[in-house]
C-alpha positions, 0 to 999 in steps of 0.5 A: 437499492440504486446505485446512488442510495448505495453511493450515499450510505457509502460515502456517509460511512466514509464520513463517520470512519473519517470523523472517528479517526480523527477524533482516535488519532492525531492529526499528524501523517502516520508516514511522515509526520506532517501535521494538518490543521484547519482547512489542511485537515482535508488533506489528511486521509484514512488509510485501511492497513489491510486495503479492506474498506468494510471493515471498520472495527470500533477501535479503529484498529485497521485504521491510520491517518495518512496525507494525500501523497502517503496515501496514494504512494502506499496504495501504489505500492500495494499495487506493485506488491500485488501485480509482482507477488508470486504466482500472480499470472499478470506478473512478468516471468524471467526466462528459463536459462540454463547458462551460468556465466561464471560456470567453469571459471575455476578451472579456467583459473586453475589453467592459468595457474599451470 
C-alpha cells in the first residue's frame, strides 16, 4: 500500500473517531471547560488518554475532547513526562556529590553553646 492510501484510510479513521466522539461527548473542553460550536467546533480535538491512536475502543472510553491549546499543552507534557522519567538515557542526570552542606552543623552550634 502507498504511503498516500495509508494516509488516507488514516485520516478517514481519524475522521470517523472524530465523528463518534463528538456525537459520545459534549462539546466542551474536557480541560477548561470552554464550550465550541459552529465553525469553532473545529477548534475541538480528540485527545487519546493513553497517547495510542490505534486504539479506539467503541465506547470511546481512550477518548476526551480537548481544545487545540489543551491538546498541544498535554501533549507537551506528555513529552517532558517521557524525556524526564527515570531511567530515560536522554534524561539529564545530576552529579554524584558527596558534600552535605549542613553535615556538621550540630556540633558547630554545640560549640557556640560552650
Amino acid at each position: 500500500m502507498s504511503s498516500r492510501n495509508s494516509h488516507f484510510l488514516s485520516a478517514k479513521a481519524e475522521e470517523d473517531y472524530r465523528q463518534k466522539a463528538l456525537k459520545m461527548y459534549p462539546h466542551v473542553c474536557g480541560r477548561c471547560a470552554r464550550e465550541f460550536s459552529g465553525k469553532r467546533l473545529s477548534e475541538l480535538t480528540v485527545h487519546h488518554r493513553d497517547h495510542n491512536h490505534d486504539n479506539n475502543p467503541a465506547d470511546g472510553s481512550n477518548w476526551e475532547l480537548l481544545c487545540l491549546f489543551c491538546h498541544d499543552n498535554e501533549h507537551s507534557r506528555y513529552t517532558d513526562q517521557q524525556y524526564f522519567a527515570e531511567g530515560s538515557t536522554a534524561s539529564p542526570q545530576a552529579p554524584k556529590t558527596t558534600y552535605k552542606a549542613f553535615g556538621d552543623l550540630a556540633s558547630l552550634l554545640k560549640k557556640s553553646d560552650d
